[in-house]
Structure formats: structure tokens, C-alpha cells
Backbone bond lengths (Angstrom), bond angles and torsions (degrees), N, CA, C in turn:
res aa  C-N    CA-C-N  psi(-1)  N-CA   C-N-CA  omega(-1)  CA-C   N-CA-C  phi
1 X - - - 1.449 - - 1.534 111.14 -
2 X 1.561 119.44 -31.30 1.437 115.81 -171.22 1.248 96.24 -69.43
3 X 1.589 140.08 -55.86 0.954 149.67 -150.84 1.559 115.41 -71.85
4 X 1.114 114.28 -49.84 1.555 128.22 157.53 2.057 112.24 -49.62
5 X 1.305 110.89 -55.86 1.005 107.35 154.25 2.043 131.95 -43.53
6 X 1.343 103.87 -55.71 1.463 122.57 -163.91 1.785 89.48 -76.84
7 X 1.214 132.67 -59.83 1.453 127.97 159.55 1.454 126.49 -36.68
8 X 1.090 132.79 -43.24 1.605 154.92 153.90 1.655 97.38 -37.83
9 X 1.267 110.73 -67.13 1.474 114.41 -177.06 1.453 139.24 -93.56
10 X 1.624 103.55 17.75 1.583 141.29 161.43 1.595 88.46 -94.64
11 X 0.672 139.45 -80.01 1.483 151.16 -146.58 1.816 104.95 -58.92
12 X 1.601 88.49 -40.68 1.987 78.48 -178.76 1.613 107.28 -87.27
13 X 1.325 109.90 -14.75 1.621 114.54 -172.37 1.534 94.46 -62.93
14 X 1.547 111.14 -46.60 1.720 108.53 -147.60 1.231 87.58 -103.93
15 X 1.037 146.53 4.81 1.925 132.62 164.47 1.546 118.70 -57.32
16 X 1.882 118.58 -52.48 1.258 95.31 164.22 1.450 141.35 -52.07
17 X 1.057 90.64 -26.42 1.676 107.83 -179.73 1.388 114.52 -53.19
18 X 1.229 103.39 -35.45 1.581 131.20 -157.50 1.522 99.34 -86.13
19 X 1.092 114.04 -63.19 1.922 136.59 163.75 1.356 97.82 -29.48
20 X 1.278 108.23 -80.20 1.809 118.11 177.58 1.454 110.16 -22.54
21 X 0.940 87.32 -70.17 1.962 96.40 -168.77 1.200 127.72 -37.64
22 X 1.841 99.07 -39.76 1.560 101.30 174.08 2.065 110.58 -69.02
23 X 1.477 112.70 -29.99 1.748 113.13 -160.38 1.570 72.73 -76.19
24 X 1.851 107.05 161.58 1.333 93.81 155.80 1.806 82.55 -147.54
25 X 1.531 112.22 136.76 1.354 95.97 -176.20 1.960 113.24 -83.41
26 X 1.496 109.22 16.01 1.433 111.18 159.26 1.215 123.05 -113.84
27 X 1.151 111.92 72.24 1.409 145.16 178.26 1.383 103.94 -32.23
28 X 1.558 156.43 88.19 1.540 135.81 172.63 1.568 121.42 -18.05
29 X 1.518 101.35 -41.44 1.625 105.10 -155.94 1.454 89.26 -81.43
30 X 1.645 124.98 1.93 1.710 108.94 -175.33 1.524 103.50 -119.00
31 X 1.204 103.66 -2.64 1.286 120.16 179.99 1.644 124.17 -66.21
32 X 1.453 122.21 88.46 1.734 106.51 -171.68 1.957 104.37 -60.62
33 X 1.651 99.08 145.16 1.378 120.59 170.07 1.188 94.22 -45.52
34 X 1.705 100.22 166.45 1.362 111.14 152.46 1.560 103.98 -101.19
35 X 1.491 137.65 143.37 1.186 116.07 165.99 1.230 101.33 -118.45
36 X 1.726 102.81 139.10 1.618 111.12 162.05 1.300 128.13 -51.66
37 X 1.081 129.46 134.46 1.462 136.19 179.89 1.744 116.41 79.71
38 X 1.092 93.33 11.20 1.804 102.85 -178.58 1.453 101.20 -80.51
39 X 1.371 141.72 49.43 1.182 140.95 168.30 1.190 119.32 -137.33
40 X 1.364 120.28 67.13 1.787 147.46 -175.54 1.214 79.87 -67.98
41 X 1.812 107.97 143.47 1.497 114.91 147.88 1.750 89.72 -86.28
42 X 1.809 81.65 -148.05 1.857 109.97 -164.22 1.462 108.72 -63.74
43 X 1.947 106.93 -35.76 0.965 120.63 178.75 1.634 139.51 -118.21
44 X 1.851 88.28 40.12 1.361 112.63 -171.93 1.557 126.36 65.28
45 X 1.201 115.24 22.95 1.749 102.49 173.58 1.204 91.68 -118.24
46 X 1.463 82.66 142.33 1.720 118.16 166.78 1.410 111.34 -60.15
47 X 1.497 131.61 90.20 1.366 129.09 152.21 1.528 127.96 -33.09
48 X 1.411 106.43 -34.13 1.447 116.24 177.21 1.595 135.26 -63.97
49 X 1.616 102.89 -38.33 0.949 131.08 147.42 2.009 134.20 -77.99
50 X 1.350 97.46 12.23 1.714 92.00 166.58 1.386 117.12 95.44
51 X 1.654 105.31 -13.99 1.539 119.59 155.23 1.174 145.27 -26.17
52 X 1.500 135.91 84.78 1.515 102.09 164.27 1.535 108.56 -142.33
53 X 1.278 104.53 164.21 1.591 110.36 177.58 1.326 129.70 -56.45
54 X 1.437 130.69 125.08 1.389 145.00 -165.09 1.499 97.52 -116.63
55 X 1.619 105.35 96.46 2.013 116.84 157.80 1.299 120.72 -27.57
56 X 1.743 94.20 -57.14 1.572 116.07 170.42 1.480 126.75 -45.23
57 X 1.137 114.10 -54.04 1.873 127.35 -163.96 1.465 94.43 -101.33
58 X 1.976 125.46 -20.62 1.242 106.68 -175.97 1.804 109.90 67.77
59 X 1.434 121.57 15.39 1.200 115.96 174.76 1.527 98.23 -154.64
60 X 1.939 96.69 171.08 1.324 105.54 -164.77 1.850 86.15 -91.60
61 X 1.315 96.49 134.87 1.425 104.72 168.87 1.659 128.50 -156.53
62 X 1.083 131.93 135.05 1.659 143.01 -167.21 1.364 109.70 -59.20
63 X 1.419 121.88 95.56 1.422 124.34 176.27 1.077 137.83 -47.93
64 X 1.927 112.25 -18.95 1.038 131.92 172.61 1.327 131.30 -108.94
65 X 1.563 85.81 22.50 1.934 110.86 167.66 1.628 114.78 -108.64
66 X 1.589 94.83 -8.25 1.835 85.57 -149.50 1.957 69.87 -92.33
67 X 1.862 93.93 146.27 1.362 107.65 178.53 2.325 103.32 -74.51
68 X 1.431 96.61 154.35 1.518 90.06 174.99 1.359 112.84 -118.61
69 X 0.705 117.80 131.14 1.816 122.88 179.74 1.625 118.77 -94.09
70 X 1.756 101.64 97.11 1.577 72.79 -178.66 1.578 116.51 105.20
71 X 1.264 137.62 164.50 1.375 134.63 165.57 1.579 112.02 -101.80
72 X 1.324 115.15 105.69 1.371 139.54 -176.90 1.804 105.26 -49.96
73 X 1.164 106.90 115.12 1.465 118.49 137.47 1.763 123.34 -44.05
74 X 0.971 132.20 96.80 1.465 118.76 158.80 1.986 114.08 -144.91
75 X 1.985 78.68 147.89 1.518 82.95 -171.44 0.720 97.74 -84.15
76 X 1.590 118.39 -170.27 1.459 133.25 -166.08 1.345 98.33 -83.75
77 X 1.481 116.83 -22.52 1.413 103.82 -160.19 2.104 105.75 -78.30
78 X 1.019 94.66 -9.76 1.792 113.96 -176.37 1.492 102.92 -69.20
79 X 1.011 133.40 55.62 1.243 142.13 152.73 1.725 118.21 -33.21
80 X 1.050 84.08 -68.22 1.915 87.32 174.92 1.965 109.67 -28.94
81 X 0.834 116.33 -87.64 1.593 117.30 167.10 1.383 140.27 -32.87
82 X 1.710 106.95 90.71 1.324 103.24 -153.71 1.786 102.81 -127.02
83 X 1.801 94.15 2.86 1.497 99.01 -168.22 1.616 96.63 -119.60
84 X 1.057 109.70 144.43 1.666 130.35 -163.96 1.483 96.57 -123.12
85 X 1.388 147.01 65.05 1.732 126.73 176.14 1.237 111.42 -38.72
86 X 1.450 116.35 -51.89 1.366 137.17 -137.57 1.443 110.73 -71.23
87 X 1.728 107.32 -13.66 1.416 126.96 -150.82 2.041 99.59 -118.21
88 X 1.441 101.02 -17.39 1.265 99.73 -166.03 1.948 115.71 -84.76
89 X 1.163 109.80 122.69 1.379 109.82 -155.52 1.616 132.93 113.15
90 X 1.549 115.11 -18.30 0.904 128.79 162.29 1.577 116.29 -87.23
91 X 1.836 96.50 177.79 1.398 92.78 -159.79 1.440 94.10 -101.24
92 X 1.699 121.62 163.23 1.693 116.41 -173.69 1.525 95.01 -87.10
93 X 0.933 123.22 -13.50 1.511 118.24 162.05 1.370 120.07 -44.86
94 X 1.355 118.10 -67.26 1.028 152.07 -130.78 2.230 96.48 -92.94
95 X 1.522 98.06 -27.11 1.676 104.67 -174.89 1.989 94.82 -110.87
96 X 1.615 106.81 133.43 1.207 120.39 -164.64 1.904 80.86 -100.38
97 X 2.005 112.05 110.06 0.920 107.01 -179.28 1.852 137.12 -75.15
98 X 1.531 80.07 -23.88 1.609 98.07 177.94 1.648 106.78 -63.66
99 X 1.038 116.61 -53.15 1.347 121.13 -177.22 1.289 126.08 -38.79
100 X 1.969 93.09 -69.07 1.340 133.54 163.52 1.736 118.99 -28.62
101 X 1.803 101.91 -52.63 1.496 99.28 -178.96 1.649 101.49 -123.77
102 X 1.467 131.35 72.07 1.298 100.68 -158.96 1.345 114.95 -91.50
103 X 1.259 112.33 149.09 1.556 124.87 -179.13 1.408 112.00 108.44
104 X 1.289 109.31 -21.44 1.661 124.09 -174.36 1.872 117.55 -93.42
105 X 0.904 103.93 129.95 1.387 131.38 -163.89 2.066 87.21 -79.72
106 X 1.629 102.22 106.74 0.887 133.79 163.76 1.598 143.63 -56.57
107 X 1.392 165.18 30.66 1.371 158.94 -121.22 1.524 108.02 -107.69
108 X 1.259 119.47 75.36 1.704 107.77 170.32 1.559 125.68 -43.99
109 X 1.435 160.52 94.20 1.158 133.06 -164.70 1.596 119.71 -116.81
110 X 1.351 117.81 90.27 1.482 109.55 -171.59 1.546 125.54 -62.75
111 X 1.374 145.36 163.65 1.250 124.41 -159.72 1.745 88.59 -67.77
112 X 1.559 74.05 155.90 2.070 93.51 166.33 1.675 104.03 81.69
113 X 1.535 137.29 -17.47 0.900 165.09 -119.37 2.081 89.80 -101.02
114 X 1.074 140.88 131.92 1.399 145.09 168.98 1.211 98.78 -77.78
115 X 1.738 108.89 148.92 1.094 91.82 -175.80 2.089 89.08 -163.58
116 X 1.001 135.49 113.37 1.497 128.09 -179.26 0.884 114.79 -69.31
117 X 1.740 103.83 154.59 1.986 113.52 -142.81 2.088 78.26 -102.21
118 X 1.417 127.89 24.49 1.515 83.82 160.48 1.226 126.96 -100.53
119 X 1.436 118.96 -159.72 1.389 101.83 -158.73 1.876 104.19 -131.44
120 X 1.239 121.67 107.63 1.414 129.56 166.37 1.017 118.24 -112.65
121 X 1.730 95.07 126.02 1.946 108.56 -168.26 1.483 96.94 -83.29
122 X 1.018 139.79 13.54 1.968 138.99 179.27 1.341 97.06 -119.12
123 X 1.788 123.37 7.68 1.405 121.99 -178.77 1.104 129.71 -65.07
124 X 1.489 171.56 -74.81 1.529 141.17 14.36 1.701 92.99 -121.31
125 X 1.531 125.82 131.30 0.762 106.84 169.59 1.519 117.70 -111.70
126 X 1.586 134.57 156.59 1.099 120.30 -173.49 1.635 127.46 -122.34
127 X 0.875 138.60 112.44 1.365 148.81 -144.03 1.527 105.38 -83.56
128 X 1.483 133.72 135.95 1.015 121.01 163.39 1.391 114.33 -152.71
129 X 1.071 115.98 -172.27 1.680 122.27 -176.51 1.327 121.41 -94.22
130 X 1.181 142.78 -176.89 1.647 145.01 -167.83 1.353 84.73 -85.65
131 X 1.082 170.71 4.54 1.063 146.76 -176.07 1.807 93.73 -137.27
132 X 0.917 141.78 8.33 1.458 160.73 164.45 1.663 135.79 65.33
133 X 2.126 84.65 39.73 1.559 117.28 -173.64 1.706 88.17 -76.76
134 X 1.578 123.27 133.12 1.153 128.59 171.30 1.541 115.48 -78.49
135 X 1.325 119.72 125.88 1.483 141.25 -171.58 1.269 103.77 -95.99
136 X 1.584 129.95 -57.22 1.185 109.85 -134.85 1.772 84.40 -160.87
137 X 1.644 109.81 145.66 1.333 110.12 -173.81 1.978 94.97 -121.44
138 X 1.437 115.87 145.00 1.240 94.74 167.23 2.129 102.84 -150.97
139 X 0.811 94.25 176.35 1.997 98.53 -177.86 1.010 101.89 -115.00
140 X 1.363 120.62 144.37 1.573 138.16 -159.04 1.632 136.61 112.84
């Protein structure tokens, strides 16, 4: 009898629960998509895709498409340019940075490496491996 009882009164506790589960008030069909590439800046490039605006060209274009000739001059004020191909794979030893970026505020960061969350657009920071082959270029 307890058990029949104690089952009886498991059963009505956990039914709403049960009820619930099926309503859901996020309905799919009310649900907006997410769409890929729906993240236009001011001047229409897709950030998502590798996009960004060029002063210079007046268009949105992939920094890490445009070929480089040479070791680039850039001022600090050149923000846009944050990708180096030419540089990726080499050792940070091996690239003289002052030269390389002059006027521009430098950050080597090896993995595991500290590094402060503020944010300077004349920053460049440069990513590399335990052994201090450069991976990855970024601004900030």
C-alpha cells in the first residue's frame, strides 16, 4: 500500500514537468534564423568573413589576401593593417621589429603569454609558438 501510494504521489509531482516539456514558448517556427554573414559594419564588410574597410582602396577588402611587396612602411595611424603573410612562419628573432613596423607599438605574445585586455588600434599584436615561429597577427 505505501508503495502504490508513494508511486501515485511521484507520478502527480512529476506530470507537470512532463506537460511542460512538450509546450515550449520558443516555438522554431517563431524563432528568427541566424544568418551567416549578417554582420555588415558601417561600411558593409562582413567581419565574419575576414572583411574590413580599406581608406586607401575605398573598399571592403581581406588583408590577408592583398599580396605584400617588400617590408611595409606603416604609421601608426594605419590601423587597417594587421596581417603580415610574408612574416607568418618565421622566427620573431629572425624579423627586426622596430624597423619592420616603425612607429607602431609592438606586443610579441607566446602561447600562455599575459597580456592586458586594453585596446590600441596603433597596437599590432603578434602571435607565436613555443619556440617563437609567428602564427598569427592581430590589432589591439
Amino acid at each position: 500500500m505505501k508503495k502504490t501510494f508513494f508511486l501515485l504521489l511521484l507520478l502527480l509531482i512529476s506530470a507537470p514537468g512532463v506537460w511542460a516539456m512538450g509546450s515550449t514558448k520558443d516555438d522554431p517556427a517563431e524563432v528568427e534564423p541566424i544568418i551567416v554573414g549578417h554582420d555588415r559594419d558601417a561600411h558593409g564588410c562582413i567581419g565574419s568573413a575576414g572583411y574590413t574597410w580599406s581608406e586607401e582602396q575605398k573598399e571592403c577588402i581581406r588583408v590577408f589576401e592583398v599580396e605584400a611587396s617588400g617590408a611595409p612602411s606603416h604609421a601608426p595611424e594605419d590601423t587597417a593593417v594587421c596581417a603580415y603573410p610574408e612574416l607568418i612562419g618565421k622566427n620573431i628573432k629572425d624579423v627586426d621589429t622596430k624597423a619592420y613596423f616603425p612607429g607602431r607599438a609592438v606586443r610579441v605574445l607566446p602561447p600562455g603569454a599575459m597580456a592586458t585586455m586594453d585596446y590600441s588600434a596603433t597596437r599590432l599584436n603578434i602571435h607565436t609558438d613555443e619556440d617563437g615561429v609567428i602564427k598569427m597577427f592581430a590589432c589591439g
